[in-house]
C-alpha positions as CSV (number, residue, x, y, z in Angstrom):
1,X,-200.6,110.7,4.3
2,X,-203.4,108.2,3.1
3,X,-202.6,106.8,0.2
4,X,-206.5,107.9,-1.3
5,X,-205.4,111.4,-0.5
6,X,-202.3,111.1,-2.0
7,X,-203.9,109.7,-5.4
8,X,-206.3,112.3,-5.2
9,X,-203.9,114.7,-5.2
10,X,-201.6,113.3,-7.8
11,X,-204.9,112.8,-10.1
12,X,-205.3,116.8,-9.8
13,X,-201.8,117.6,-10.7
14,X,-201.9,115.7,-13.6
15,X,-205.3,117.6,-14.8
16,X,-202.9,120.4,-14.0
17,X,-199.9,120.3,-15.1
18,X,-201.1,118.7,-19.0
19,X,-197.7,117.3,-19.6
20,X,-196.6,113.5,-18.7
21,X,-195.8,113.9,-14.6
22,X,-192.5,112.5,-13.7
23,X,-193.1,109.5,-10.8
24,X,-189.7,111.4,-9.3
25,X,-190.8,114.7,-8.6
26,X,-194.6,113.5,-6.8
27,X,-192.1,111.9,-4.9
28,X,-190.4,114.4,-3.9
29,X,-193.5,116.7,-3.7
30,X,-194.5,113.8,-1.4
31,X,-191.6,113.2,0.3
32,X,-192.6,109.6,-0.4
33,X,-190.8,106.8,-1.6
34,X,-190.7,106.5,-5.6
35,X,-192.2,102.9,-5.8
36,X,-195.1,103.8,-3.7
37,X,-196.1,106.7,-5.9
38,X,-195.6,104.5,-8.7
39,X,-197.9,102.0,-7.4
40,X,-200.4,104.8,-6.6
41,X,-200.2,105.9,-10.7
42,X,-201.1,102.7,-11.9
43,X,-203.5,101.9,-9.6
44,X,-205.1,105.1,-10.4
45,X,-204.8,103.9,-13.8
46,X,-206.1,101.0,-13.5
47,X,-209.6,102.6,-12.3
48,X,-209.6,104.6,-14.7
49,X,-209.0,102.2,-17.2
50,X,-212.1,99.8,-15.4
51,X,-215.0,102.7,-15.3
52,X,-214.6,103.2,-19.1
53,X,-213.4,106.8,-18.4
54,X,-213.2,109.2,-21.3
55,X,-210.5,110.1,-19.7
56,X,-207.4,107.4,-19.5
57,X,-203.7,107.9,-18.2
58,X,-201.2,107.1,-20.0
59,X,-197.5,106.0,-18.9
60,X,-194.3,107.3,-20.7
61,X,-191.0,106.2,-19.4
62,X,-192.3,106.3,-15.9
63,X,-194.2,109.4,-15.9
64,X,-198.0,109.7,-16.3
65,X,-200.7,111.7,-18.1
66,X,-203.6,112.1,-18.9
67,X,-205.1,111.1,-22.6
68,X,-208.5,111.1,-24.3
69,X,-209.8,107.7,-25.1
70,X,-208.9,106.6,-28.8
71,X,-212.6,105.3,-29.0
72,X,-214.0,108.9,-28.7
73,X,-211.7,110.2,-31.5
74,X,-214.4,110.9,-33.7
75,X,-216.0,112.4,-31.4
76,X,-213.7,114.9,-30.5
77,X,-213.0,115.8,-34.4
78,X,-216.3,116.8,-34.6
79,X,-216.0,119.1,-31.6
80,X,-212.8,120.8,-32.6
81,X,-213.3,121.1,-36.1
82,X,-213.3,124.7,-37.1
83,X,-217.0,126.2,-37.6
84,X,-217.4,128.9,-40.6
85,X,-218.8,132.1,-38.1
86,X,-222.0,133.7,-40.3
87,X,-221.3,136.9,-41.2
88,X,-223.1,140.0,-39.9
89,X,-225.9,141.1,-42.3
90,X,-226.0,144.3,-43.6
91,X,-228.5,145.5,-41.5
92,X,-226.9,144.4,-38.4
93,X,-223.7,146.0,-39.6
94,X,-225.4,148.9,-40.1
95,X,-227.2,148.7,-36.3
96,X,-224.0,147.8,-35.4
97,X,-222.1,151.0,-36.6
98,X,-225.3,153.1,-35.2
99,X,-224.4,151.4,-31.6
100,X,-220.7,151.9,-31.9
101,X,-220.5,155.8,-32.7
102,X,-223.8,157.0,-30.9
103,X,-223.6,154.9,-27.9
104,X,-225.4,155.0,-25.3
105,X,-228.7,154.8,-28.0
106,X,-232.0,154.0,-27.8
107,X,-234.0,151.7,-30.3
108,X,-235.9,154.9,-31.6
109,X,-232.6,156.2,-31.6
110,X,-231.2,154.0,-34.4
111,X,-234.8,153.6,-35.9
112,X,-234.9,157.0,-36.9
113,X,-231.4,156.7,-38.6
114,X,-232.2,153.6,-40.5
115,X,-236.1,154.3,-41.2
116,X,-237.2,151.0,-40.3
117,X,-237.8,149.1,-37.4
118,X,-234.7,147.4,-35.5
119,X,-235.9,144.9,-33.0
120,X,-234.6,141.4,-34.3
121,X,-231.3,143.2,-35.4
122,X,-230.4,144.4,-32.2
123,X,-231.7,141.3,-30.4
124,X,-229.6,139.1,-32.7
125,X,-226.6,141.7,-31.8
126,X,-227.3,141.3,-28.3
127,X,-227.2,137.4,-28.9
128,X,-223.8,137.4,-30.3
129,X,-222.4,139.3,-27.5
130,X,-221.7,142.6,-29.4
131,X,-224.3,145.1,-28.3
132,X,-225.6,145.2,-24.5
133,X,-228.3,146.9,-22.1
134,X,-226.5,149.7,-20.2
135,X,-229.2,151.7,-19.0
136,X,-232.1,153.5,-19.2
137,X,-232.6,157.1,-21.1
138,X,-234.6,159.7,-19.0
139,X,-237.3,160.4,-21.5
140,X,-240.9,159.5,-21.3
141,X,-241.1,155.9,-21.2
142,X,-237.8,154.9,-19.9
143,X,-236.1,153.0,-23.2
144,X,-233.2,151.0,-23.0
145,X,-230.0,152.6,-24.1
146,X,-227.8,150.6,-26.0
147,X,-223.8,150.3,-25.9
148,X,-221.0,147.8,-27.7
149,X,-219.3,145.6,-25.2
150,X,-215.5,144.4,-24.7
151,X,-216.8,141.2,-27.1
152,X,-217.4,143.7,-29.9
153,X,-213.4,145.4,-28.9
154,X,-212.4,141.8,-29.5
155,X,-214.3,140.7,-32.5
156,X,-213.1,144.3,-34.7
157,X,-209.5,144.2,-33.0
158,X,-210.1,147.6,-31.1
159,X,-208.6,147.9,-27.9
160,X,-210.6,150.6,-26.7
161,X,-213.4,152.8,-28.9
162,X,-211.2,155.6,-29.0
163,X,-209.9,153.7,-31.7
164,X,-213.0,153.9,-33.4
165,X,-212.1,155.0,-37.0
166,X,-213.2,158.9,-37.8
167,X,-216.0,159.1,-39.8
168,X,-217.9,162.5,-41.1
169,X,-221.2,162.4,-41.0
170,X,-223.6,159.8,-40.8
171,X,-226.4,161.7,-43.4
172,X,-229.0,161.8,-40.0
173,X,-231.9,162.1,-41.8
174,X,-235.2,164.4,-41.1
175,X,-236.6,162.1,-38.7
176,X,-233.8,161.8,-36.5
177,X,-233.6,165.4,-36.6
178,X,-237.4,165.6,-35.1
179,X,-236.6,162.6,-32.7
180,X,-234.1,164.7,-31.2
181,X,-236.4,167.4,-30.6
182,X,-239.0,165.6,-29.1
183,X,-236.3,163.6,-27.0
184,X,-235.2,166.6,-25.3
185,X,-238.7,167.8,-25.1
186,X,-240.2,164.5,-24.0
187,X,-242.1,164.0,-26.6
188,X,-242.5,160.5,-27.2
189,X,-241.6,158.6,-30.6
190,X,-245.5,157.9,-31.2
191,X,-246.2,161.2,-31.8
192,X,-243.4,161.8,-34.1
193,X,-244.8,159.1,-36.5
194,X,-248.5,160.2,-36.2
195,X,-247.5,163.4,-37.4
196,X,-248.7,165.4,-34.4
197,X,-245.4,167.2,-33.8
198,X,-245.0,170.3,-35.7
199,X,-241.6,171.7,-36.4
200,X,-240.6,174.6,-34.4
């Protein structure tokens, strides 16, 4: 085998394997000689070593691995130091809840439960990964119907929503009650808050 080949096979193991790779089993891997795979670490060293890599390997006790490069320490602090996640806001708790228990749920949907308007919520919601598009409602106008997603299962330690705690009643208030009505009669939200729907 050519010895590039064999270095570029060694130089994935090592990505692979994290721990230092012991010169006597590439040999054997190999079925090389184990001062020629030797030889091919530290040359592979060695150019890693001359680009500058961010990357360097490092020897211990005659097997290799790979390191960052002390240089970029600081660097990598910065990266890996812990980041204080922003809480939800009320309101997009609120949304949230809405999403979670009447899911799938339009905008008007939750709108009419919280009596104002919802947009940047749920589009901060959607950001974060916890509520998604799943569909469209067959109503006039199509809207979007809303659902949680497996991110929100992970984030509130749920494996599934059937483990959704119970909860009574979410004191719907008149609007929703007339949003209903006018969803199953296609009657569009507009209407609603003109005033041109009477009760029946």
């Amino acid at each position: 085998m050519k010895k590039q080949r064999i270095k570029s096979a060694i130089e994935s193991m090592m990505f692979v394997w994290g721990q230092p790779l012991d010169v006597k089993d590439v040999a054997n891997i190999f079925n090389e000689d184990k001062m020629e795979i030797y030889s091919l670490c530290k040359e592979l060293q060695e150019e890693y070593e001359q680009e500058g890599r961010g990357i360097v390997i490092r020897e211990v006790n005659k097997s290799f691995q790979f390191v960052t490069r002390k240089e970029n320490i600081d660097y990598i602090e910065r990266l890996c130091t812990p980041v204080k996640k922003k809480k939800l806001s009320q309101s997009a708790l609120e949304t949230l809840a809405i999403v979670a228990y009447r899911q799938p749920v339009t905008k008007g949907e939750i709108e009419s439960i919280r009596g104002i308007r919802c947009d940047r919520v749920i589009d901060g919601l959607m950001e974060k990964g916890l509520v998604a598009d799943v569909g469209r409602a067959d109503t006039v106008g199509r809207p979007i119907l809303y659902g949680t997603t497996d991110e929100f299962l992970k984030q509130f330690g749920f494996t599934s929503l059937k483990e959704l705690p119970e909860i009574g009643d979410f004191g719907l208030i008149e609007a929703e009650e007339k949003e209903r009505e006018a969803l199953e009669g296609q009657i569009s939200m507009a209407e609603i808050r003109k005033g041109d729907v009477n009760d029946n």
